[in-house]
C-alpha positions in Angstrom: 22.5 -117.8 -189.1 24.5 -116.2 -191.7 22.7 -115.5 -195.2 25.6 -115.9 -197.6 25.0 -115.3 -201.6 27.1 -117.3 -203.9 28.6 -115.6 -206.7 30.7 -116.7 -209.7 32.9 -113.9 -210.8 35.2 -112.0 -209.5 34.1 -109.8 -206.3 35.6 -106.7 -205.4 35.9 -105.6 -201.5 37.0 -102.0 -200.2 36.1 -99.3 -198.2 37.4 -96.5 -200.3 41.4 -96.6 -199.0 42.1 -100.5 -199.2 40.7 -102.4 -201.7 41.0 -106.6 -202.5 39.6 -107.8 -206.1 39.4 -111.8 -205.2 37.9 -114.4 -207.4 37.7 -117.6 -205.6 40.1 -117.9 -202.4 42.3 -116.0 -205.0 43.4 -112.6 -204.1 44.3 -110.9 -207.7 44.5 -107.3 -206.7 45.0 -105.8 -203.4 46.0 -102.2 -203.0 46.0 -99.4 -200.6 45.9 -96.5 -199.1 44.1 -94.7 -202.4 42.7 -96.2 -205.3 45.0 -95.1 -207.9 48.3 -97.4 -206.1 48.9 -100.1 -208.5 48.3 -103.9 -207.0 50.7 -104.2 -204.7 50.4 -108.3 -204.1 48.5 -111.4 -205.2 47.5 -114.8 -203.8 47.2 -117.6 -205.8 45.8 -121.5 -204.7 49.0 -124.0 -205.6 46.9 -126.7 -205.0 44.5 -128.1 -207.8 42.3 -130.3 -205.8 41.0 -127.7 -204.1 37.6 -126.4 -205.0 36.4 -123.0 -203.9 32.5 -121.1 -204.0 32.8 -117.6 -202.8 29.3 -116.1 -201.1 28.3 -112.2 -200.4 27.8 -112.2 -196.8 24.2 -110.6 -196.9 23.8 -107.3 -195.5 27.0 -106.0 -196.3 29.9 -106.0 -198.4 31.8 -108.8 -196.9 32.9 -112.6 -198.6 33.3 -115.8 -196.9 34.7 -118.7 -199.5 34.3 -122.4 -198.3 36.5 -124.6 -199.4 36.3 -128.2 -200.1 39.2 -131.2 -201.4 37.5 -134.2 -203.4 34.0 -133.1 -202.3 34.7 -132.9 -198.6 35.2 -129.5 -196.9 38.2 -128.1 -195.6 37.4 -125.0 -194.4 36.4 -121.5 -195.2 37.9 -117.8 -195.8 36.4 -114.7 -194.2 37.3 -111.3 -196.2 36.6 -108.0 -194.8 38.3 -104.8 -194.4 38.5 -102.2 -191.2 35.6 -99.9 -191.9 37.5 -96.6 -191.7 41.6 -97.6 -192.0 43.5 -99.2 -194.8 43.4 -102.2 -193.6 42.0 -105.9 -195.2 41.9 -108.7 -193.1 41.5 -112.1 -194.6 40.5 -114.6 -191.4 41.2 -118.7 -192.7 39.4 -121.9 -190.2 41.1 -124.9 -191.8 41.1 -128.2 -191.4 44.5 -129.1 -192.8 47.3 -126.9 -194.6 46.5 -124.8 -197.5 49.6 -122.9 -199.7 49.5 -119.8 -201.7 51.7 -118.4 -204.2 52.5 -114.8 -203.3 53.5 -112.8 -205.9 54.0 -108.9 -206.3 56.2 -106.5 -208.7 57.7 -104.5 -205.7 60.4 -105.0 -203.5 59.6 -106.6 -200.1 61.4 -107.1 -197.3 60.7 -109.6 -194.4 60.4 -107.8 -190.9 60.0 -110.3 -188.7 62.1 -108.8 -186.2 60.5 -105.2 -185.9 57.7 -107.4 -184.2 59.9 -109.9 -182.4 58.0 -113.6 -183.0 54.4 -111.7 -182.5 53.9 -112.1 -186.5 55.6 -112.9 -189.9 55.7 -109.9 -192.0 56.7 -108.5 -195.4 57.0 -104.9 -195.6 56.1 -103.5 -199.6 58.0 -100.4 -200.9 56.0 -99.2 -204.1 58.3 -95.8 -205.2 56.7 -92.6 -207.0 56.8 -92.6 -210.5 55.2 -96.5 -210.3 53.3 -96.8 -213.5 49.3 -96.9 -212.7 47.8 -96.9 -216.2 49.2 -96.2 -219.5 51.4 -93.3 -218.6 49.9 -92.2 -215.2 52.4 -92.9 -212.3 52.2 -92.3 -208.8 53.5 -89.1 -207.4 54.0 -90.6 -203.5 56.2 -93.0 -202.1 54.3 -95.5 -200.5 54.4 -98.3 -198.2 52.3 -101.4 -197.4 52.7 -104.3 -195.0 51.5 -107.9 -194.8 51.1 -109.4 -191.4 50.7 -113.5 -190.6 50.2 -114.9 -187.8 52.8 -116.5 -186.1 51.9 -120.3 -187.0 52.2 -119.3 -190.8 54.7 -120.2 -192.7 56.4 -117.8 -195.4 58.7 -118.7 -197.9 59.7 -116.9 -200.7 57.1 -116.4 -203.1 54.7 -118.7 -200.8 52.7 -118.7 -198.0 51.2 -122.0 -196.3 47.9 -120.8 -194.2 48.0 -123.8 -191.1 45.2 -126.2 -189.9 42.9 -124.6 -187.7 42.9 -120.7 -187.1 45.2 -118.0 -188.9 44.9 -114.3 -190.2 46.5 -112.2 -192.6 46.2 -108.4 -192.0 47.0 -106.0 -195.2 48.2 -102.8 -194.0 48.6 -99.1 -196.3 50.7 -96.5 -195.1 49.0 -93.1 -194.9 51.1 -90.3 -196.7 50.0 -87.9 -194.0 49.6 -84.1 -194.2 53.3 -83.5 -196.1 52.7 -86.7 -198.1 56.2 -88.1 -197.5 54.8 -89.9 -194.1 53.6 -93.4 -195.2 56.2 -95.4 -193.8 55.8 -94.2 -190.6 51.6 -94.5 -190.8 52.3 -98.2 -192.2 54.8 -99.0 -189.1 52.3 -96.9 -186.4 49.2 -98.9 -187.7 50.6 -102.0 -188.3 51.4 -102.0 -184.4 48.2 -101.4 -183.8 46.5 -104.0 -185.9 48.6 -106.7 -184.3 46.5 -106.3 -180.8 43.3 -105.4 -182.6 40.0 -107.5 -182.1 39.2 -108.5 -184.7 36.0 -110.0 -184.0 34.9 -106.6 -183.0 36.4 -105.3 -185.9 33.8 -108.0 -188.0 30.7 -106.5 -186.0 31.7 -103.1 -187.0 31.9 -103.9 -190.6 28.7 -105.6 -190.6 27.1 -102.5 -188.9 28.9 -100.1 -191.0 27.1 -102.1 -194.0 23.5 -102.4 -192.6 23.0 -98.6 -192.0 24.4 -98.0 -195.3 22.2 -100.8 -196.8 19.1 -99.4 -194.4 19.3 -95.8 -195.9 18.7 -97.0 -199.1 15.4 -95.4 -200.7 13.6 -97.9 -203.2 10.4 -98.5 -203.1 10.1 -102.4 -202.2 6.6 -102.6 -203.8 8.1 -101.8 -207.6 10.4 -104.7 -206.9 8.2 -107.0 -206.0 7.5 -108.3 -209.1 11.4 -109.6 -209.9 13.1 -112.7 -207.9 15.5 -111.6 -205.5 15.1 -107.8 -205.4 16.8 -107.2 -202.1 20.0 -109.0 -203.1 19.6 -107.2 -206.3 20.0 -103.8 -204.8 22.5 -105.1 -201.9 25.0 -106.3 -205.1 24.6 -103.5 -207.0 24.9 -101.0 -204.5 28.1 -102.7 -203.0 29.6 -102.6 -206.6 29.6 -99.0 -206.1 30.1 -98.1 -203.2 33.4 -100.2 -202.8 34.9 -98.9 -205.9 33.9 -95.3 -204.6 37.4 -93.6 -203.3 37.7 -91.9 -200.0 38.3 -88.8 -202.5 35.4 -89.8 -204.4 36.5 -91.0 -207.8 35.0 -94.4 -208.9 37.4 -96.7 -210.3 36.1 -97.9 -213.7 36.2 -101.5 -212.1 38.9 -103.3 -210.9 41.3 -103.4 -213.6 41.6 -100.1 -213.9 42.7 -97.8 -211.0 42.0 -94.2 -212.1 38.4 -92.1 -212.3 37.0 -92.0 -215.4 34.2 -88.9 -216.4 31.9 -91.4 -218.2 31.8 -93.6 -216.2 31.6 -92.0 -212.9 28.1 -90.4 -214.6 26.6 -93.9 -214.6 27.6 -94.5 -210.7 26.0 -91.1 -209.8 22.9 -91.9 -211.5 23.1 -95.3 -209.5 23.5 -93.4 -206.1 20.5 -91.0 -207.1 18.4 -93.8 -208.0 18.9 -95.2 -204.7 18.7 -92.2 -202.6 22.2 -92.0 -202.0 22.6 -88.6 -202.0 26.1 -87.8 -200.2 27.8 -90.8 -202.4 26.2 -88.6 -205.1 27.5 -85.4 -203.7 30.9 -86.7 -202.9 31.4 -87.5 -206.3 30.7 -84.1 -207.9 32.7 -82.2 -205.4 35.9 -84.5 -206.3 35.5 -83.7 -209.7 34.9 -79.8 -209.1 38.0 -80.4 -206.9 40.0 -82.4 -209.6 39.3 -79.1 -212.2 40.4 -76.7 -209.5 43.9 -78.8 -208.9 44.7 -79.5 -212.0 42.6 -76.2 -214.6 41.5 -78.8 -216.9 39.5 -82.0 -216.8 42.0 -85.1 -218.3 39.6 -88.4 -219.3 40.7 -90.2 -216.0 41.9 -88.8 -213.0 43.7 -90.2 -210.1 42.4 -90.9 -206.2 44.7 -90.3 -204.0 47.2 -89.0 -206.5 47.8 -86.1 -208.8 48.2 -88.6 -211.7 46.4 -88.5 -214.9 45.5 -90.3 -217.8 44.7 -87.7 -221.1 43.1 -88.8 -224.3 42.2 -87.3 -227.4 39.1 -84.9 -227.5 39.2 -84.9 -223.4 37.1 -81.6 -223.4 34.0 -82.9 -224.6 31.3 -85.7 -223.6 32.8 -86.0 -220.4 32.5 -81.9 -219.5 28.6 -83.0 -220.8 27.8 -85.5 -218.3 29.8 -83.4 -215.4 27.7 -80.9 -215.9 24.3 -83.0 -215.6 26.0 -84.6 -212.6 26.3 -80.6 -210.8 22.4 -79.7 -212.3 21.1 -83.3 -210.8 21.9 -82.8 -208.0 21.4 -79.4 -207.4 18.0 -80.0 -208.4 16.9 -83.3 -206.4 18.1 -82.3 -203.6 17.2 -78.0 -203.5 21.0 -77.1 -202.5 21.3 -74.5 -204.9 24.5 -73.2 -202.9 25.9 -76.2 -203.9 25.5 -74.6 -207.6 26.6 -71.5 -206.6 29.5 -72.5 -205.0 30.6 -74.4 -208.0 30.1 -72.0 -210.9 33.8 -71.6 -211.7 34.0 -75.2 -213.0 30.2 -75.1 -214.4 31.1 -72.2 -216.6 34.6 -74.4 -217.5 32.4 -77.3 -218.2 30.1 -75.7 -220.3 33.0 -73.1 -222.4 35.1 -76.3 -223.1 32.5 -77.8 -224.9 31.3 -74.2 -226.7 34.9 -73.8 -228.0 34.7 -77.1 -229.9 31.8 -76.8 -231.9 32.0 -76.9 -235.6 29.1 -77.1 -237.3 26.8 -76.7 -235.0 28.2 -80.3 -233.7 30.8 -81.5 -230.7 33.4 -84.6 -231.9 34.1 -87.7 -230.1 35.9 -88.2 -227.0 38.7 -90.9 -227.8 38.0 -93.3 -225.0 34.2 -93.3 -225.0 32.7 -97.0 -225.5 31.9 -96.8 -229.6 35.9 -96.1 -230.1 37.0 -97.6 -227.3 34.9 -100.8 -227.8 36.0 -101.4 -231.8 32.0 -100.0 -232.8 33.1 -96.5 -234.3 36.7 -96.4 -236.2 38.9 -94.4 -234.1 40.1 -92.5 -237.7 36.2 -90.3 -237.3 37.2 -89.8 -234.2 37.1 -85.8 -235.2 33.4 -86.2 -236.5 30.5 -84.9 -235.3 29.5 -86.9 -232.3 25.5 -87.4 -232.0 25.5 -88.2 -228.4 28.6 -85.7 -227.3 26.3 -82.6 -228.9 23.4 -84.1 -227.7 25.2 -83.9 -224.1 26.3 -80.0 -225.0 23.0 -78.8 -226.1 21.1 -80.6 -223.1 23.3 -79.4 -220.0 23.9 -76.0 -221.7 20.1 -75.4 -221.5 19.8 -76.2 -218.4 22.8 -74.7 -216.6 21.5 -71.3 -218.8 17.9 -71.8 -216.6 19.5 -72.6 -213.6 21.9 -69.1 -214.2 18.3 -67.4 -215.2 16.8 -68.7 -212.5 19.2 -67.6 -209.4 21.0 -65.1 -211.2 24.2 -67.0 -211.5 25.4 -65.3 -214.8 24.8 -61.8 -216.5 22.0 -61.6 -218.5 24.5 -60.6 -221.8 26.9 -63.4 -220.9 23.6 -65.7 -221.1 22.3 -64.1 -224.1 26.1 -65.2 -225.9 25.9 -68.8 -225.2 22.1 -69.3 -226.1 23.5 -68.1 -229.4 25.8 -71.1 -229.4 23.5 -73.5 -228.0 20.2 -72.4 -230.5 22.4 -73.0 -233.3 23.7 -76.4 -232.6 20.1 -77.4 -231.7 18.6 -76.5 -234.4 20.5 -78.1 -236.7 20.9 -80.9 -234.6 18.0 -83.0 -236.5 20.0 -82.1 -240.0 23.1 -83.5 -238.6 22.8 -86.5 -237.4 19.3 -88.4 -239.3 18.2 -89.2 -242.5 14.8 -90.4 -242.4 14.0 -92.7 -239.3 17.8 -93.4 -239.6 19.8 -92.0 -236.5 23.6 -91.7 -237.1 26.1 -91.4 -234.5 28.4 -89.6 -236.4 28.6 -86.6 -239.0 31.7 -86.9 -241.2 31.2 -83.0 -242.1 32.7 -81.5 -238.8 36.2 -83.2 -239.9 36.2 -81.4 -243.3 34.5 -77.8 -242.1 38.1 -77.1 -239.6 41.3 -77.9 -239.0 41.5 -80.4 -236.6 45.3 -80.3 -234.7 48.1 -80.7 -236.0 49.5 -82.7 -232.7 47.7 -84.7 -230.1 48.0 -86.7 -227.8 45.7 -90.0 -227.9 46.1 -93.5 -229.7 48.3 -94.3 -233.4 46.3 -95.1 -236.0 48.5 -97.7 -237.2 50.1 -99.3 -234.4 47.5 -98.3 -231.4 50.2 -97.2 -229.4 49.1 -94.4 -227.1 51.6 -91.6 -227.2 51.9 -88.4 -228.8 51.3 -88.0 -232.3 51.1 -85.7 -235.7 48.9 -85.6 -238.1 48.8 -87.2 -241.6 48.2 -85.7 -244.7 45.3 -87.6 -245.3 43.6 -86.6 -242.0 44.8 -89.7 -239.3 47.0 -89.6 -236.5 50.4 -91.3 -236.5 52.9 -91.6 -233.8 56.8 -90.3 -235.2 57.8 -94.3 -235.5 54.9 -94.8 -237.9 54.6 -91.3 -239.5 55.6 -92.2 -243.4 55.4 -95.8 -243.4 51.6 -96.2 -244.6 49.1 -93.8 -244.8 46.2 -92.4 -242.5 43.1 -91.8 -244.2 40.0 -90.7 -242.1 36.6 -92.9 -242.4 34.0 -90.8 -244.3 31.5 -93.6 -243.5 28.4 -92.8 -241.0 27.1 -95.2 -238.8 24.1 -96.0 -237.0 24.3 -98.0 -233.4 20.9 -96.8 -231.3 22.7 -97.5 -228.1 24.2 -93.9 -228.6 20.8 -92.5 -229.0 19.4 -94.3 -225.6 22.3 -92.8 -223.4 21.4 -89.3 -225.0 17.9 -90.1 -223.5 19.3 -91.6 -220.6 20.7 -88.1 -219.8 17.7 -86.5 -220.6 19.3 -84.8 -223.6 16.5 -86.2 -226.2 16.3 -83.7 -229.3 14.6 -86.0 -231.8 11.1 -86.1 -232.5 9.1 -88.7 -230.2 8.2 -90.6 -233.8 12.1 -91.2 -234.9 13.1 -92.0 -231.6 10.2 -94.6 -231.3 10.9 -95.6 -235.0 14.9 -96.4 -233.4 13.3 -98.2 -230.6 11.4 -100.6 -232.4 14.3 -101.9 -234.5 16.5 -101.8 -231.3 14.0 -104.1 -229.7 13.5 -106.0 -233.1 17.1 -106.9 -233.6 18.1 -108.0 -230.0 14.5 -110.3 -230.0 15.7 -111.7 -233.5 19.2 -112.4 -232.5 18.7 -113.1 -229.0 21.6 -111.0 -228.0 22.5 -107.2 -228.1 21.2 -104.7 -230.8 25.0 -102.7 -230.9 27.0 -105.4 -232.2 25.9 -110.2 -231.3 29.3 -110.1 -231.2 30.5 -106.9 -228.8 27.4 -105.8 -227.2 28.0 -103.4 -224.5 27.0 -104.7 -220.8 24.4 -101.7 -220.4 22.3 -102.1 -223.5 19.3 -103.5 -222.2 19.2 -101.1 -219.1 19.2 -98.2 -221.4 16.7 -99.2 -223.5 14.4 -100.5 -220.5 15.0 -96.7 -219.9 13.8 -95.0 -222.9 10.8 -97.2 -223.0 9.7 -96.0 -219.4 10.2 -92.8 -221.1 8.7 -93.3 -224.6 6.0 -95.8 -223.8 2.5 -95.9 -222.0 2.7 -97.6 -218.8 -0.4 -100.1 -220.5 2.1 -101.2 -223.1 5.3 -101.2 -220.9 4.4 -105.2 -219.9 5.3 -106.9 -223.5 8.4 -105.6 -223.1 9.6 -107.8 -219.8 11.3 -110.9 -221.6 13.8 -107.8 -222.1 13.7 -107.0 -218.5 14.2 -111.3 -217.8 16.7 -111.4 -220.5 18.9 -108.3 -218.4 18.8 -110.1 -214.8 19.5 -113.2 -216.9 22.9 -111.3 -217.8 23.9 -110.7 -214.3 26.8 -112.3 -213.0 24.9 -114.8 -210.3 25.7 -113.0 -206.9 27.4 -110.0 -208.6 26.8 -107.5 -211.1 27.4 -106.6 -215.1 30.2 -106.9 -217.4 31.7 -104.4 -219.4 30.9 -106.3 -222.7 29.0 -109.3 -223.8 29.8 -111.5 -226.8 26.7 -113.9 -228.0 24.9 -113.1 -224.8 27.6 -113.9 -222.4 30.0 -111.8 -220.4 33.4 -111.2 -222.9 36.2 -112.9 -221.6 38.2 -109.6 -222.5 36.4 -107.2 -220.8 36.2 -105.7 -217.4 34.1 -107.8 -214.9 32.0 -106.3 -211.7 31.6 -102.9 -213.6 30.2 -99.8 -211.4 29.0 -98.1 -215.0 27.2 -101.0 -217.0 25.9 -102.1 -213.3 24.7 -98.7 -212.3 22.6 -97.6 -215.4 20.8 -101.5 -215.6 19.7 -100.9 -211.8 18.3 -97.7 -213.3 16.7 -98.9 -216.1 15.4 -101.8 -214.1 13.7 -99.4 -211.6 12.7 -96.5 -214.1 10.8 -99.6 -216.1 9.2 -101.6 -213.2 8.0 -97.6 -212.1 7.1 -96.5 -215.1 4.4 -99.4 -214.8 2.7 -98.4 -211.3 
């Protein structure tokens, strides 16, 4: 008997080289053989009557949807992919016809005769240079292939699924050792797909998913006291590990195809809280590799591809939590070779953030969540970031001990960047509170140096993201808006806690134990009061209440840790039923405009879930 989970949201199914985003019997992204190809089709329901409830199949990562016309059912979908190739397969059991609208932006062309009446197939040419994000583009030509069974009917721009048994196979072309070679790997295991079992195919997903769901490591007791703690852990941990690359790079959920620094940082803290230590380890080594490639860190990075995506202020924040990510794990798991190995890009990631203090403080990177999400004006952009020099100050100390510790770095080269690091944490305090008051920013960087006179990162004015020059008032126009208004710069501080709980999060706290508890309370006051998020009712961010179930496993006695669980209730309550977390809430419910099934916001609410029910042991 098959123990299915409904959800409601959109799911997201991959392992690591072909990936499907479906919501419903709908398939609205489906992409391989990396992460960082663009959707290459969709599947779309024509007909209106029919009703659809999509279920986790439990124990892995795999979706059956049932389907049902005026109440009475008509049959169901099976998704799952090949555990190892690019390769989804969608199985349909129907009781009568069902049509889709196939749409995609790339040229296809039908090959029905390569296979000679064994299938009905459309062959996908997506070229280099094919836009990913923003100004990222693909640097391979690729090629994908959809195969139908024979009794399927394809039109253009439709496909009608029979009654009774049918398949669809999605194929990715590997790009080989030369990278020119992924029309021949499409053709090659195309051919071989076509005589595949795909039964057997099924019982080796489902195995592939129970050892990885069996070498989980959370204690069951801590859970015990929350409904649904297995399925809990089984969603979460399938959020991550199907948006988790071959390469390892996490896409930042489904809508957007690159690996982000930030938010790869909550995803490893997810596979360390589950004792997922190779996930954990894959992901570090992509990003040492990505600096080794490439001699810089851009704020995304592609999987699969050489593209990037830059932003302003790429060099700091990010370089923070990479650094954590290499010290984490060098410490959980006692590989100090694994440090050692590494220390070219630990002494990168710890330089680029020295060479941008001013002030004794690190500025904002310009597509963290407070700019990003509309919290923080993007014109302070080049003030003094609480949580980015919070990040500095905490993985410079430590990657100084660990260099002390196994003689990874001259004892003078040590002594130079203490200097560094003892100034910014001493004033650290003076920079960013007044009072109990915590501020996330400190205008005074922005008026102590000259910030550059070109960047590249987001007008202004117009929001385009392109290159730009600065105004004379401080702001950044792009050459169409330069002269036609002025760009002043916000002199304004502002106080959102949430920044403070991800700098305790990291285990970067620098504030006395009676501010930060004094920042707590009113964090805990205002979402009680409003019965939504602290940051913002109407743009709350979708890890809020794990963060802060965090610092209070942190702050708090374990004997006063139980008045705090109607924010515990109030978090699982914000789960997507049968899925995961949202990238933003308005008024207590997931944002319409924001990113569903998110591996960040879903990773760091697991961990404040667990450190808060441990913390009470």
């Amino acid at each position: 008997m098959r123990n299915l989970i409904p959800t409601h949201s959109l799911h997201f199914l991959g392992n690591g080289r072909v990936a499907m985003a479906g919501e419903g019997a709908d398939i609205v992204q489906l992409f391989a053989p990396c992460y960082s190809l663009p959707t290459v089709l969709t599947l779309r329901l024509t007909d209106p009557t029919v009703s659809t409830q999509s279920y986790r199949v439990g124990g892995s990562a795999g979706y059956v949807t049932k389907l049902t016309r005026n109440g009475t059912p008509i049959g169901e979908i099976t998704d799952y992919t090949y555990p190892t190739f690019p390769v989804f397969i969608r199985r349909l059991h129907l009781t009568a016809p069902l049509t889709f609208a196939l749409d995609s932006p790339f040229p296809k062309t039908n090959t029905n005769a390569v296979y000679g009446g064994r299938a009905k197939s459309y062959l996908f040419e997506i070229p280099d240079g094919t836009a990913v994000f923003s100004k990222s583009k693909t640097d391979k030509e690729t090629y994908c292939q959809l195969l139908l069974t024979s009794n399927c009917e394809a039109e253009e721009g439709s496909i009608t699924f029979p009654a009774g048994h049918s398949h669809l196979i999605f194929v990715g072309g590997d790009y080989g050792d030369l990278g020119t070679q992924s029309f021949a790997g499409c053709m090659t295991l195309s051919e071989s797909m076509l005589t595949a079992d795909l039964d057997k195919i099924y019982t080796d997903f489902l195995t592939h998913w129970r050892e990885i769901f069996n070498s989980i490591k959370v204690d069951p007791a801590a859970l015990s006291s929350i409904p649904n703690a297995p399925e809990l852990i089984e969603s979460v941990a399938a959020a991550l590990i199907t948006q988790t690359s071959a390469e390892g790079g996490v896409t930042a959920g489904a809508f957007y195809h690159l690996a982000y620094g930030r938010d790869m940082y909550g995803v490893f803290r997810g596979y360390m809280a589950l004792g997922l230590h190779a996930y954990a380890r894959r992901m570090v080594t992509y990003m040492c590799d990505t600096y080794r490639e490439k001699g810089f860190m851009p704020n995304a990075s592609g999987m699969g591809m050489s593209c990037s995506h830059r932003h302003e202020n790429d060099e700091v924040e990010q370089t923070g939590y990479y650094l954590l990510e290499l010290l984490d794990y060098t410490e959980e798991t006692g590989d100090t070779a694994f440090l050692r190995d590494r220390m070219d890009y630990a002494a990168y990631l710890l330089t680029a953030q020295e060479k941008h203090l001013k002030g004794g403080t690190i500025p904002f990177n310009g597509d963290e969540t407070y700019i990003a999400g509309g919290i923080f004006p993007r014109s302070g952009i080049d003030h003094g970031s609480m949580e980015a020099t919070a990040l500095y100050i905490g993985s410079a100390a430590r990657l100084l001990d660990a260099c002390e510790k196994y003689g990874l770095m001259t004892p003078n080269r040590i002594a130079r960047h203490r200097e560094k690091l003892t100034d910014a944490r001493d004033r650290f305090t003076e920079n960013f509170t007044d009072g109990d008051t915590v501020y996330i920013n400190n205008p005074y960087r922005a008026e102590v140096g000259d910030t550059p006179q070109y960047r590249h990162g987001v007008c202004h004015r117009c929001s385009l993201m392109t290159n730009l020059l600065r105004d004379r008032e401080g702001g950044y126009l792009c050459p169409a808006c330069y002269g036609k208004s002025p760009a002043p710069v916000t002199k304004a501080r502002y106080s959102t806690d949430c920044a403070l709980w991800m700098a305790v999060f990291a285990g970067c706290t620098l504030l006395p134990e009676s501010t930060l508890k004094a920042a707590l309370a009113r964090s805990v006051e205002s979402i009680r009061e409003s019965g939504y998020g602290a940051t913002n009712p109407d743009n709350t961010v979708g890890y809020e209440y794990g963060v802060i179930l965090y610092t209070l496993s942190r702050l708090l006695p374990a004997a006063d840790l139980p008045a705090y669980r109607d924010l515990l209730d109030e978090l699982l309550a914000d789960r997507v039923e049968g899925a995961v977390w949202t990238e933003y809430y308005r008024n207590g419910k997931p944002s319409p405009a924001s990113c569903p099934y998110r591996p960040w916001e879903s990773a760091i609410n697991l961990c404040g879930i667990l450190a808060y029910l441990n913390a009470m042991e």
